[in-house]
C-alpha positions in Angstrom: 36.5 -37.3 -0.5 35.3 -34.9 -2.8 31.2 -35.0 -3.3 29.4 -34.5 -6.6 27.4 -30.9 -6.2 28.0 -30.5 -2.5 29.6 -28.3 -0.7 30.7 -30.8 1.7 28.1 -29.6 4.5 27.0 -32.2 6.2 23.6 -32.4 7.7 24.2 -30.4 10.9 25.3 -27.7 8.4 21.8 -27.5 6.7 20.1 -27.9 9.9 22.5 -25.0 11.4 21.9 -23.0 8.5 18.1 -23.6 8.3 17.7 -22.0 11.8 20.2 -18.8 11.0 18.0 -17.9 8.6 14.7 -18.3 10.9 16.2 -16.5 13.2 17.7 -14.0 10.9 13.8 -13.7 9.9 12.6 -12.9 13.3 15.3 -10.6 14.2 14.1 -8.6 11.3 10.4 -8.8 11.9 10.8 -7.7 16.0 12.7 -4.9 14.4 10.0 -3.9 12.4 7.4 -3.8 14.7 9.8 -2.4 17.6 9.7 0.2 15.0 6.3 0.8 14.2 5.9 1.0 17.8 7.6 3.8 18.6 7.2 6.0 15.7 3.2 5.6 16.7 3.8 7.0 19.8 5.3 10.1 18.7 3.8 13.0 17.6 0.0 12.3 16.9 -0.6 10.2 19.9 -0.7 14.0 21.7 -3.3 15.5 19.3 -5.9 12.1 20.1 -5.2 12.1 23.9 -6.2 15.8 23.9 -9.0 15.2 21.4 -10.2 12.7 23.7 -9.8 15.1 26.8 -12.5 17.6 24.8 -14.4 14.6 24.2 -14.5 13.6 27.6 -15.3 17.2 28.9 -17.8 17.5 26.3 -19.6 14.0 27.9 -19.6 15.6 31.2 -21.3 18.5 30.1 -24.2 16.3 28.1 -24.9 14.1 31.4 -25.2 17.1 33.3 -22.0 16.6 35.7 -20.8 20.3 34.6 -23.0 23.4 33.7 -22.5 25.9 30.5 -19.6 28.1 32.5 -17.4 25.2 33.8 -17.7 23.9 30.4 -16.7 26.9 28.3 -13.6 27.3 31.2 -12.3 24.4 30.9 -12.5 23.7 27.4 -10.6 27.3 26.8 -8.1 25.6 29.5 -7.6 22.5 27.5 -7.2 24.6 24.2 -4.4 27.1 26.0 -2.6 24.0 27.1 -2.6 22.5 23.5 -1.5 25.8 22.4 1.3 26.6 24.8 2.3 22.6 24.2 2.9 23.1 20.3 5.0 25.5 20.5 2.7 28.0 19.4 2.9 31.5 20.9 
């Protein structure tokens, strides 16, 4: 029997198609932030871990853990690495 403006979908049908498209949502939103994730992990998380490495040394020095020469070494040892890392020559 033919129903007036129905597709002939019975309730299971809506309630089948109500959680494809949650689910469809979902998918779509793990994707993006799957995403996100690793495109922030790329390139600029190097510069901020080294930044934080100067930082760091740069703390040492201020409390008095290092003195003037092992400071100026090392932070000309972090700078080479960053270099030779970048691909600079």
């Amino acid at each position: 029997m033919m129903y007036w403006g129905s597709y002939g979908m019975g309730g299971w049908g809506v309630v089948l198609m109500a959680v494809d498209t949650v689910l469809f949502w979902v998918l779509v939103i793990v994707a993006v932030v799957a995403l996100v994730r690793v495109l922030s992990c790329w390139p600029g998380r190097g510069d901020r871990e080294r930044s934080n490495s100067e930082q760091l040394l740069a703390e040492r020095f201020a409390r008095d853990e290092i003195d003037e020469q092992a400071y100026r070494c090392d932070l000309e040892t972090l700078r080479q690495v960053r270099h030779s890392t970048s691909g600079g020559s």
